[in-house]
C-alpha positions in Angstrom: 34.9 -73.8 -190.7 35.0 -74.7 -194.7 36.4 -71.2 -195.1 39.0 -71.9 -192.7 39.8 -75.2 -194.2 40.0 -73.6 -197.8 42.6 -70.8 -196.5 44.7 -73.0 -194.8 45.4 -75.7 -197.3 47.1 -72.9 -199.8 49.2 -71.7 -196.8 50.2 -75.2 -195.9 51.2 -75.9 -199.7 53.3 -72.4 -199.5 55.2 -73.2 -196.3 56.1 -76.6 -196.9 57.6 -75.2 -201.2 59.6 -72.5 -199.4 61.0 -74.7 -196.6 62.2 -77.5 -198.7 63.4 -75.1 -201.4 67.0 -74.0 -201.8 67.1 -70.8 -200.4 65.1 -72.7 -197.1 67.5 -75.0 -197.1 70.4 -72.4 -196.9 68.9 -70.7 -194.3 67.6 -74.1 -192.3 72.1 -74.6 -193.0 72.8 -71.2 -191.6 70.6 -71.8 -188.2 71.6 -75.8 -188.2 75.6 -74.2 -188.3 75.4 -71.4 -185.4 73.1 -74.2 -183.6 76.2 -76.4 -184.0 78.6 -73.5 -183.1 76.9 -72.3 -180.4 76.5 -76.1 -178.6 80.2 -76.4 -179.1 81.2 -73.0 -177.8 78.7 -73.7 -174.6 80.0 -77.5 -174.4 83.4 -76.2 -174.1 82.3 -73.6 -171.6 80.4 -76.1 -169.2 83.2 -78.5 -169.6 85.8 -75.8 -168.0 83.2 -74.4 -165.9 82.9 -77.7 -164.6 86.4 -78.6 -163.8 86.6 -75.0 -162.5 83.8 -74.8 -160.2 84.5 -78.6 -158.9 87.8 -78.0 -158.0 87.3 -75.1 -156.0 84.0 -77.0 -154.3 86.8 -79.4 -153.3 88.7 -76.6 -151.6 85.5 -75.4 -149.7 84.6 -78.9 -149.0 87.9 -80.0 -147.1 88.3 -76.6 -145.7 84.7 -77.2 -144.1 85.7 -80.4 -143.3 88.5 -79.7 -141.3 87.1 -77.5 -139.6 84.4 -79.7 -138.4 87.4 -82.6 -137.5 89.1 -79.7 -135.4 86.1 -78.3 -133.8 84.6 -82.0 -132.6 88.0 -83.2 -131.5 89.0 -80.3 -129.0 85.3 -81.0 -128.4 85.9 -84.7 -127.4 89.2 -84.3 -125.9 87.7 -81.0 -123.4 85.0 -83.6 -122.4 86.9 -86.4 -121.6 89.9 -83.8 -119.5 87.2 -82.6 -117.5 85.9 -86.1 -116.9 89.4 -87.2 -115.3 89.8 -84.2 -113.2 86.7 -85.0 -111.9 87.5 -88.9 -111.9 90.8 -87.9 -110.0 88.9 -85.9 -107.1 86.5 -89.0 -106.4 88.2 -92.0 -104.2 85.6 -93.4 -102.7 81.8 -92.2 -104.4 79.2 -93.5 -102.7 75.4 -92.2 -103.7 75.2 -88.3 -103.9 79.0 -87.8 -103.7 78.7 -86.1 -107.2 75.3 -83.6 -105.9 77.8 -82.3 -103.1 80.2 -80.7 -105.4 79.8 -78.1 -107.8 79.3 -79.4 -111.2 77.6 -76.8 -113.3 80.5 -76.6 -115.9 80.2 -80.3 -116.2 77.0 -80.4 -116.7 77.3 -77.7 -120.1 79.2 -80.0 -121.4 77.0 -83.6 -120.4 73.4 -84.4 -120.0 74.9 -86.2 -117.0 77.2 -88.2 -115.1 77.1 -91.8 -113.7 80.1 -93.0 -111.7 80.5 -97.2 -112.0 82.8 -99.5 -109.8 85.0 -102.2 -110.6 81.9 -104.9 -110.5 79.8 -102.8 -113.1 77.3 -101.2 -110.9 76.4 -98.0 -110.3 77.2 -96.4 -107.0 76.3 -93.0 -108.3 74.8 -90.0 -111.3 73.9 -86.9 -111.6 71.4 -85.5 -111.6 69.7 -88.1 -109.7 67.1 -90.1 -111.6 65.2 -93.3 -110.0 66.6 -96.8 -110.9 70.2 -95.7 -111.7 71.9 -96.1 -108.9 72.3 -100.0 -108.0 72.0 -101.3 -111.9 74.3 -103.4 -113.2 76.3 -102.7 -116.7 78.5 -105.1 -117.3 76.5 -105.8 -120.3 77.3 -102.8 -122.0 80.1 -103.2 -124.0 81.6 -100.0 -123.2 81.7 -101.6 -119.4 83.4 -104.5 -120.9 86.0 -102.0 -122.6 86.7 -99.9 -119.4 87.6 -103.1 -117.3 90.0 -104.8 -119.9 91.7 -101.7 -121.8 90.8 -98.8 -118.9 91.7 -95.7 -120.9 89.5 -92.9 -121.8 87.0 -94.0 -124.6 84.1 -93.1 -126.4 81.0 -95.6 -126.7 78.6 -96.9 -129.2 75.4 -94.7 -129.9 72.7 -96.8 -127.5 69.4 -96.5 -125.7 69.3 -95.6 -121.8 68.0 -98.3 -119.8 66.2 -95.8 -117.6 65.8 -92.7 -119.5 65.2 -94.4 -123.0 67.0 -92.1 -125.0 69.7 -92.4 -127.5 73.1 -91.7 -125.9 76.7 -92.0 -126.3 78.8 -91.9 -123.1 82.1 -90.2 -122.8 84.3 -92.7 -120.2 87.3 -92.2 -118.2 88.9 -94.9 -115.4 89.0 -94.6 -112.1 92.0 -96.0 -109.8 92.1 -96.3 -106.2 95.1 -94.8 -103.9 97.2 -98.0 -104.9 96.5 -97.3 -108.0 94.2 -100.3 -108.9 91.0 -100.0 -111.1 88.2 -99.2 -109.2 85.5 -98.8 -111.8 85.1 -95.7 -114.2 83.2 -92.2 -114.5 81.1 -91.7 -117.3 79.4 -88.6 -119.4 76.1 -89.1 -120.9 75.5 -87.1 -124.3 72.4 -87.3 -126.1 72.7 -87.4 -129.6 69.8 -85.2 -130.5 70.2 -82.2 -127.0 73.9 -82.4 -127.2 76.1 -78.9 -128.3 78.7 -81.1 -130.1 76.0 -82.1 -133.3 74.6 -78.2 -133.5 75.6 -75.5 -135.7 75.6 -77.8 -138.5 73.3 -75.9 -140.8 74.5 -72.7 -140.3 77.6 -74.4 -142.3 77.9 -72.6 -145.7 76.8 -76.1 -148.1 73.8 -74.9 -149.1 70.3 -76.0 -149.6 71.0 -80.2 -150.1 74.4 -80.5 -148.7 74.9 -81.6 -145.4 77.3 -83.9 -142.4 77.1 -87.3 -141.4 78.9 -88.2 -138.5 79.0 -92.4 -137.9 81.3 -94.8 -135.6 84.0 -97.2 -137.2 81.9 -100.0 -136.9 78.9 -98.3 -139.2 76.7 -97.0 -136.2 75.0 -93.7 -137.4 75.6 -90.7 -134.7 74.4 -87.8 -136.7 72.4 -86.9 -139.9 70.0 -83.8 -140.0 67.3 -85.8 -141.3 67.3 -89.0 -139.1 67.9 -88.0 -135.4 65.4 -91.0 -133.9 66.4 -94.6 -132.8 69.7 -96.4 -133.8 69.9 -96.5 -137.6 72.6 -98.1 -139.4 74.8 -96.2 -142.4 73.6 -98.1 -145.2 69.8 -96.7 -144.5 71.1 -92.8 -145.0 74.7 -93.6 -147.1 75.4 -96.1 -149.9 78.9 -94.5 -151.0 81.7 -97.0 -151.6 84.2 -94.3 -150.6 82.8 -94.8 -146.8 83.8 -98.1 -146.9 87.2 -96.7 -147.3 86.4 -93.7 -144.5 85.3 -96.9 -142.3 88.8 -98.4 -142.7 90.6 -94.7 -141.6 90.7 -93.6 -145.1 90.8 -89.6 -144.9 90.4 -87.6 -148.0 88.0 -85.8 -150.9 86.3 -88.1 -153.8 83.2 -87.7 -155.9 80.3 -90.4 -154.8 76.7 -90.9 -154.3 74.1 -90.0 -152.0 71.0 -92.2 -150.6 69.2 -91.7 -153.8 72.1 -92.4 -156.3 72.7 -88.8 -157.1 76.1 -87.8 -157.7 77.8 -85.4 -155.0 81.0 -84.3 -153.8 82.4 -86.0 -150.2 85.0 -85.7 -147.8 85.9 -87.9 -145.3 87.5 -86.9 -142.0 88.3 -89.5 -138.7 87.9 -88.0 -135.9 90.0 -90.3 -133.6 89.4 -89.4 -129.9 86.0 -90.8 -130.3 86.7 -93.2 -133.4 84.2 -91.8 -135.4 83.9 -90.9 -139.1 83.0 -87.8 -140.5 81.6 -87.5 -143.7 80.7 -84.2 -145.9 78.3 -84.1 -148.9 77.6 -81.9 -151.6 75.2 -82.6 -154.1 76.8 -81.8 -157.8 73.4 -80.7 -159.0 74.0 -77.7 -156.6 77.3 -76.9 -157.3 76.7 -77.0 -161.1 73.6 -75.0 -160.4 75.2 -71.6 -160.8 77.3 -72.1 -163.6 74.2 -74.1 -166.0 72.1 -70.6 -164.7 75.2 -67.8 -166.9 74.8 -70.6 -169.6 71.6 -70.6 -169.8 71.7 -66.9 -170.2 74.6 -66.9 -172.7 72.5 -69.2 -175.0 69.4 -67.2 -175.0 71.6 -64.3 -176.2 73.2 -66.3 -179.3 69.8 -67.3 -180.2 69.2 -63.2 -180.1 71.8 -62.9 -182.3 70.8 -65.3 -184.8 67.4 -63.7 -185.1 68.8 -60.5 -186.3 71.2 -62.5 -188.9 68.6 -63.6 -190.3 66.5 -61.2 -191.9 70.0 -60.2 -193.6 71.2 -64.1 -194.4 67.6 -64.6 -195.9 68.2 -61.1 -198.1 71.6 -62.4 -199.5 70.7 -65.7 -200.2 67.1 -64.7 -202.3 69.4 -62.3 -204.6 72.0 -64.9 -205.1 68.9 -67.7 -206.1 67.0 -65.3 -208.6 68.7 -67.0 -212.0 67.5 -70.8 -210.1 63.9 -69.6 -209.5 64.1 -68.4 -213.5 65.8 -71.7 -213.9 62.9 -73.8 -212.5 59.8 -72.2 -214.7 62.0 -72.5 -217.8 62.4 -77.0 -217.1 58.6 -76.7 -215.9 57.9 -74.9 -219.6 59.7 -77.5 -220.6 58.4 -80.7 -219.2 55.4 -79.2 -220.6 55.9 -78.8 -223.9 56.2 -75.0 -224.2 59.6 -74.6 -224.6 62.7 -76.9 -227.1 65.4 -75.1 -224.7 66.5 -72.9 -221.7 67.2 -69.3 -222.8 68.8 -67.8 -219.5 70.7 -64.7 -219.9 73.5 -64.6 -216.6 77.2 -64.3 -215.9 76.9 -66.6 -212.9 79.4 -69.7 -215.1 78.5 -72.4 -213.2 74.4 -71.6 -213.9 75.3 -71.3 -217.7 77.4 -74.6 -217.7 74.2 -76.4 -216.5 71.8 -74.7 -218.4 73.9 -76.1 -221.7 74.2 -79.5 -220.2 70.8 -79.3 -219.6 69.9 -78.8 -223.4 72.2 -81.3 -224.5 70.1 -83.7 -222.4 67.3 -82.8 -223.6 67.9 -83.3 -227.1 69.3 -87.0 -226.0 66.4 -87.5 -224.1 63.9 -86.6 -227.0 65.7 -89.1 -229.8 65.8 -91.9 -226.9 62.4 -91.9 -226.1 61.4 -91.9 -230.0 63.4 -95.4 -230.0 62.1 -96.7 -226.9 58.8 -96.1 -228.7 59.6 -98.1 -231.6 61.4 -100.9 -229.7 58.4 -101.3 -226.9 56.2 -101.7 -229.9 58.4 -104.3 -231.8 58.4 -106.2 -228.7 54.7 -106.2 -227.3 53.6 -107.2 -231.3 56.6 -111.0 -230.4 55.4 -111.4 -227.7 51.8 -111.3 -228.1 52.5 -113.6 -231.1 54.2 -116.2 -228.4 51.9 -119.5 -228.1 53.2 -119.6 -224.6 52.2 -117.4 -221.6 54.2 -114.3 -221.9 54.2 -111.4 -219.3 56.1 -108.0 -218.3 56.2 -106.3 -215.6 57.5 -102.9 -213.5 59.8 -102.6 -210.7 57.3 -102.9 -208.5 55.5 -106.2 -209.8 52.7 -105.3 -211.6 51.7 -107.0 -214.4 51.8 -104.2 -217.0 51.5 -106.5 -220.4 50.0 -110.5 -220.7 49.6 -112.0 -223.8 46.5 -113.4 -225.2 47.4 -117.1 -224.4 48.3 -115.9 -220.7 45.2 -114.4 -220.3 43.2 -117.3 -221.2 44.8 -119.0 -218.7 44.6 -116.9 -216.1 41.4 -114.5 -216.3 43.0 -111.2 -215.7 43.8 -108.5 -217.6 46.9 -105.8 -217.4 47.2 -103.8 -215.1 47.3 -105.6 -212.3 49.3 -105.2 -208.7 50.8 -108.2 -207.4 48.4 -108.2 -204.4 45.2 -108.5 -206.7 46.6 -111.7 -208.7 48.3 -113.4 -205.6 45.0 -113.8 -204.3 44.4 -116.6 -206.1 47.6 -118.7 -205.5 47.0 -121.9 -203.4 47.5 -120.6 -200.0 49.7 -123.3 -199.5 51.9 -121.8 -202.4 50.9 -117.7 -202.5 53.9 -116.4 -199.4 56.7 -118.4 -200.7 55.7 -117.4 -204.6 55.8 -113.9 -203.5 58.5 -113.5 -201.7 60.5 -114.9 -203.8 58.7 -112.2 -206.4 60.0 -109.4 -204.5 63.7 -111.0 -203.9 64.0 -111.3 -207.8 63.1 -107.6 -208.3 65.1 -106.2 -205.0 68.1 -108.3 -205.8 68.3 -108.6 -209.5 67.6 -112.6 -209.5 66.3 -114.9 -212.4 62.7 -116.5 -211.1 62.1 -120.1 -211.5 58.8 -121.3 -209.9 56.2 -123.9 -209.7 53.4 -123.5 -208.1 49.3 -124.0 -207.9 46.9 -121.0 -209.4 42.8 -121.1 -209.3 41.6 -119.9 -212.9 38.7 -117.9 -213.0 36.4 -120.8 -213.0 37.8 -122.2 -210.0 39.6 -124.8 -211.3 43.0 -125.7 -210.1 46.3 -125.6 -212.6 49.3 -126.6 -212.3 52.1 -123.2 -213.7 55.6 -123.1 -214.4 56.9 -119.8 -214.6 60.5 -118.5 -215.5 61.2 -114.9 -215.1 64.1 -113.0 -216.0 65.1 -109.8 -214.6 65.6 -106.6 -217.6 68.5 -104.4 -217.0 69.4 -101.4 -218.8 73.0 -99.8 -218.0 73.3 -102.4 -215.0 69.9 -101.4 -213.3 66.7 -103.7 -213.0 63.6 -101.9 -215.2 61.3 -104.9 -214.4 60.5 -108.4 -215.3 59.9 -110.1 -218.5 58.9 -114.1 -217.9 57.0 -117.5 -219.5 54.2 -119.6 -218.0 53.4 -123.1 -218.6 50.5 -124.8 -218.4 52.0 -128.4 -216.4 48.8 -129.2 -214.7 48.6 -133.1 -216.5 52.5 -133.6 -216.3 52.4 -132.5 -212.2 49.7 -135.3 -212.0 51.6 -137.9 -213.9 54.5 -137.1 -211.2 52.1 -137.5 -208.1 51.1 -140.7 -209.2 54.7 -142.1 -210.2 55.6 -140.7 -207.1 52.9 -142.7 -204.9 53.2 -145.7 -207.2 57.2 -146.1 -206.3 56.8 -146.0 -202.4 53.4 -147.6 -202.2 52.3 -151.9 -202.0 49.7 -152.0 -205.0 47.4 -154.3 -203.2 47.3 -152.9 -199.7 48.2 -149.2 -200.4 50.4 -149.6 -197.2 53.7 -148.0 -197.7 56.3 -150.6 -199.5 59.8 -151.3 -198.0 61.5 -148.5 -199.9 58.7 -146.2 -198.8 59.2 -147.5 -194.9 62.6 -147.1 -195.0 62.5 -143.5 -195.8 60.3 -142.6 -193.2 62.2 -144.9 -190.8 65.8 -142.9 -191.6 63.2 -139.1 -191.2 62.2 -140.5 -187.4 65.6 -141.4 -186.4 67.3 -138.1 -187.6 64.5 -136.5 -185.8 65.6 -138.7 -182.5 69.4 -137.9 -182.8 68.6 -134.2 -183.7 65.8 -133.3 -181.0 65.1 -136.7 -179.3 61.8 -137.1 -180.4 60.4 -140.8 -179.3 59.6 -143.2 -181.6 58.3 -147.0 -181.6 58.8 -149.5 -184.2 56.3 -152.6 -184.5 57.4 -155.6 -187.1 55.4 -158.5 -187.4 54.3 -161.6 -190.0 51.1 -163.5 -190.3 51.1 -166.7 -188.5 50.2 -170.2 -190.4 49.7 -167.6 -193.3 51.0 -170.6 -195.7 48.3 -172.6 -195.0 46.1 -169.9 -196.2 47.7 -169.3 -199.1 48.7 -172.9 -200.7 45.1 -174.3 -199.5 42.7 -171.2 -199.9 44.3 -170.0 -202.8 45.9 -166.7 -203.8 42.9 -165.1 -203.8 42.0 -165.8 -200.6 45.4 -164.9 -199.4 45.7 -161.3 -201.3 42.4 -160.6 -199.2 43.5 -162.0 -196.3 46.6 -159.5 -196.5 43.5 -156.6 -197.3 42.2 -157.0 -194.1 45.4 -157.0 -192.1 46.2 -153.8 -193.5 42.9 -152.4 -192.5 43.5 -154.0 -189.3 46.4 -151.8 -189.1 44.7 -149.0 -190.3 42.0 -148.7 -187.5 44.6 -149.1 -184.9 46.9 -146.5 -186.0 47.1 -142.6 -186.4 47.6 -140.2 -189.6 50.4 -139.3 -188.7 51.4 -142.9 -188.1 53.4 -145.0 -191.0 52.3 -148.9 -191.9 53.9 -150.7 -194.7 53.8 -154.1 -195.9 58.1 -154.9 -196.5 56.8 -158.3 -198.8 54.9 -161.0 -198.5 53.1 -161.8 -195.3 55.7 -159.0 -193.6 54.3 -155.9 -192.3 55.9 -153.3 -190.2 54.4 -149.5 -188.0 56.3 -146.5 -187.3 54.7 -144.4 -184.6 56.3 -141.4 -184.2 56.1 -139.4 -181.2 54.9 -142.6 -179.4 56.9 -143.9 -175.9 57.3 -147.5 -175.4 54.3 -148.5 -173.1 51.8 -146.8 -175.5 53.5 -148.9 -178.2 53.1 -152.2 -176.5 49.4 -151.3 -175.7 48.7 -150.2 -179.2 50.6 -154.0 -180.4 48.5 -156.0 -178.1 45.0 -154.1 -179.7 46.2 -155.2 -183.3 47.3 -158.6 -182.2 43.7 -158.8 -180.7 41.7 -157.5 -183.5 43.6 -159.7 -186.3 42.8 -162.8 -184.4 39.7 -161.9 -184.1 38.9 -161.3 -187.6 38.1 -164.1 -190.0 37.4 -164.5 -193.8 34.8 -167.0 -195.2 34.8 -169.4 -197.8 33.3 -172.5 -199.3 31.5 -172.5 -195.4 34.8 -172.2 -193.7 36.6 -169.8 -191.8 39.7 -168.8 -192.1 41.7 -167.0 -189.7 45.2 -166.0 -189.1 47.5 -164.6 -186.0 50.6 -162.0 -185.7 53.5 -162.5 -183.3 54.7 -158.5 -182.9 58.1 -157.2 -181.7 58.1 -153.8 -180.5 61.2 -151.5 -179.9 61.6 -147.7 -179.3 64.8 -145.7 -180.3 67.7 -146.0 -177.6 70.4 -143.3 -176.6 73.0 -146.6 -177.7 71.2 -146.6 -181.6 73.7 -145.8 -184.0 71.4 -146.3 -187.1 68.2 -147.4 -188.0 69.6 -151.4 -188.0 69.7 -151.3 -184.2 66.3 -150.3 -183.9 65.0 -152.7 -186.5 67.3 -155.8 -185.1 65.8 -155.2 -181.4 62.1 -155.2 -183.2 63.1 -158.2 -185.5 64.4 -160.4 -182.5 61.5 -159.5 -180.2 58.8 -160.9 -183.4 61.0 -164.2 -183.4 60.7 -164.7 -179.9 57.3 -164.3 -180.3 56.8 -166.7 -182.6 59.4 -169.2 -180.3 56.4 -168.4 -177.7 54.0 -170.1 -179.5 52.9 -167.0 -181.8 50.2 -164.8 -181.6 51.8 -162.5 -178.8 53.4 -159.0 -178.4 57.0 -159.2 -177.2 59.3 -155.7 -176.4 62.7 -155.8 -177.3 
């Protein structure tokens, strides 16, 4: 097996060098081109094969059909002229007038005969079968037809009440000597004994075509492969041109069979008997014969590409000798072995490259002694920086850090992007790096702030600006600053909390509420979130103050604001808007939870006290409550409700929750 291995891996190297060379590719052209020649040649081909073979299908197809039309209707019309000689020659049938008489030929063309008088009942049939005679009709609607229109007709397919077989009868009236209706004689035909539906596959539509014969009102009569009880159309035919053929519609038409497949039809009416017939042949087997030559045709233009080419593949390897000469002499010369390419050739083009070449060569060589120089001038500034200084490649590696950077930062160049995003804040590391990649793939300047764990695990604050290097319009990689702004991004939290924040109950402050307040609303007119809004004041909180003394009031306004904090959520807001004033968003919360959550804080401030000097001091809140309303235009309506429903509760008597 290792022997196996160690063969194969050489031959695997070989194939894939001389497929992907020139003279592989030339060859791969030469196949891809009489590929491409050949599939247009055989697409033309099938495409007038096609129209050719169709068309004369179509001939065939109505020819067939007409022959069938012709052959059923001298059918239907011999039937129903023997049926009113014999209608003409019976005046008065009473039971076994029609076994007297000689009825043989009849009985070729019927399964048999049943003679009906002007009430609908049967006086007489033949052959004779038990429960015939005597039954009444007259709710068949061929009865029904015979009695109102009384000229020959054909039925609808139905099921024998005595022999239980499916039938169609063939009627013609019958008139007394005055030459009033006296009933009518009928020919029974069973669909699946009767001469008129055989012969049908001997017609010449090969394997999958076939005939459907149905009545104008969609009853199926005949279809070779459903012959038992009374099926309609649409189980065995969902063409749309039938609907037509239904309507009288005569003609040829490409459609669909049962399955969906496409075929060619042809519709015929066969009118003596109102029916429809229908002939289908499936495309698959008309196309069959033609897609067999071109199937043979293409396996000889793939026989005549294998002998072009052994001789293509000759032509092409004595045109390529100077390249493959070509190709050592650059590989001598990426290697150091050679200054120049020596090719002796006449070929012009080869020698104008080979001379270009050189020329390129010799640029190449004085360009990368100055990039040497200049790459060394610039890592010896920038390791002198004080700042954090870094370059990278295109790809965002870290190829050079000063010595200040890597201080900071632990690491040492190299180092993929991957490796030193690990230690981003999480909360910072996806939006740092993609906007990483975006500078490199689109040529952008990066400016960034964002949280880094040093190697001890502490925490800093960075601030990096990167700026993309181009060279003749095209990116190289990135050359960029960090800062150290860990105490500064603290200084900024703190101002931050300070401006939006009540110093002495760390609730939010009025400009912090109203912030929050304008983020709920613009959430309830973007997405209709719910909201509640709770505004209140301490009751007799004067009295506290002015007798108690400041300091006494400053912690009586402390333990409101825990109050408020034990009742309410994180995700909830509680300010104190001055004073005794105090105020709750609660977002996401419907109005009944707000009112319950009002009454709890009403009840545990009243029931809190503060002591001093042996007494106890206690204060109320009267709380107005209001949710956002489709009718809010801005946060005033909201707050005007809330402020209203806290005076009425203090106009209650105080200490109360009131809606609004």
């Amino acid at each position: 097996m290792a022997i196996k291995q160690r063969f194969a891996q050489p031959l695997r190297h070989a194939l894939h060098r001389h497929l992907f060379s020139l003279r592989g590719r030339l060859l791969l052209g030469v196949v891809v081109i009489w590929t491409l020649l050949s599939l247009i040649l055989l697409a033309l081909g099938w495409q007038s094969g096609t129209l050719l073979v169709e068309e004369s299908n179509r001939v065939h197809l109505r020819y067939e059909a007409d022959l069938i039309r012709n052959d059923i209707t001298n059918e239907i019309e011999q039937r129903l002229e023997v049926l009113e000689r014999l209608a003409g020659q019976l005046r008065d049938p009473s039971p076994g007038s029609l076994s007297r008489g000689n009825h043989d030929p009849v009985l070729a063309m019927f399964e048999g005969l049943v003679v009906v008088d002007a009430e609908n009942t049967v006086v007489d049939d033949w052959p004779m079968i038990a429960g015939r005679i005597g039954r009444d009709v007259s709710h068949r609607s061929y009865a029904r037809f015979m009695r109102n229109i009384q000229r020959p007709h054909v039925s609808e397919p139905f099921v024998g009440d005595v022999s239980g077989r499916l039938l169609v009868m063939m009627l013609v009236p019958r008139h007394d000597e005055q030459g009033r209706y006296a009933g009518f004689l009928g020919g029974l035909v069973e669909l699946d004994r009767s001469e008129l539906f055989t012969g049908f596959n001997r017609l010449r539509l090969g394997d999958e075509g076939h005939v459907v014969i149905a009545t104008a009102s969609g009853q199926l009569i005949y279809h070779p492969e459903q012959r038992q009880g009374l099926p309609t159309l649409d189980d065995v035919v969902q063409d749309p041109w039938m609907d037509l053929a239904l309507d009288g519609w005569e003609g040829e038409a490409s459609g669909k069979l049962h399955g969906g497949s496409a075929a060619l039809t042809a519709y015929r009416q066969i009118w003596p008997a109102d029916w429809i017939l229908g002939l289908y042949l499936p495309l698959n087997q008309v196309y069959s014969p033609l897609a067999d030559v071109m199937e043979r045709i293409a396996l000889r233009a793939w026989w005549v590409l294998g002998l072009l080419l052994p001789v293509m593949a000759a032509l092409i390897w004595l045109a390529l000798r100077p390249l493959t000469r070509l190709a050592h002499q650059i590989k001598d010369l990426g290697h150091g072995r050679r200054r120049s390419l020596q090719i002796a050739t006449r070929m012009h083009e080869l020698r104008r490259v080979i001379d270009v070449f050189n020329e390129v060569e010799q640029d190449r060589a004085r360009t990368m002694e100055d990039l040497q120089k200049r790459k060394a001038f610039l890592k010896g500034i920038l390791a002198a920086s004080p700042q954090g200084m870094f370059v990278t490649d295109t790809q965002g590696r870290l190829t050079f850090v000063n010595r200040t950077l890597k201080q900071l930062l632990g690491i040492r160049p190299p180092v993929h992007l991957p490796t030193w995003a690990k230690r981003i804040h999480e909360e910072d590391r996806e939006p740092l790096v993609a906007a990483w990649q975006a500078c490199l793939l689109r040529q952008k300047d990066l400016v960034r702030q964002f949280r880094y764990h040093g190697k001890d695990g502490e925490l800093y604050w960075l601030d990096v600006h990167a700026n993309a290097i181009r060279v003749d319009g095209e990116i190289i990689g990135l050359v960029g600053i960090v800062r150290d702004i860990t105490q500064r991004q603290h200084e900024d939290i703190l101002l931050r909390w300070e401006a939006e924040h009540d110093p002495l109950t760390g609730l939010l402050n009025r400009r912090g509420f109203q912030r929050r307040l304008e983020e709920a609303f613009a959430a309830w007119e973007k997405a209709g979130t719910p909201s509640a809004l709770l505004i209140f004041d301490l009751d007799h909180f004067k009295t506290v103050n002015d007798t108690g003394g400041h300091a006494l009031g400053d912690s009586m306004l402390q333990q409101v604001a825990a109050a408020m904090g034990a009742e309410t959520r994180n995700s909830d807001h509680a300010a104190r808007q001055g004073g005794d004033e105090f105020a709750i968003l609660l977002p996401g919360c419907e109005f009944p939870q707000a009112m319950r959550i009002a009454e709890s804080l009403r009840a545990r401030i009243a029931a809190k006290g503060l002591e001093q000097n042996g007494q106890t001091w206690r204060v109320t809140v009267s709380i107005g409550v209001a949710s956002f309303q489709q009718a809010d235009q801005s946060i005033n309506d909201v707050t005007g409700r809330a402020d209203a429903a806290s005076y009425a509760a203090k106009s209650q008597g105080r200490n109360s929750v009131v809606g609004g």
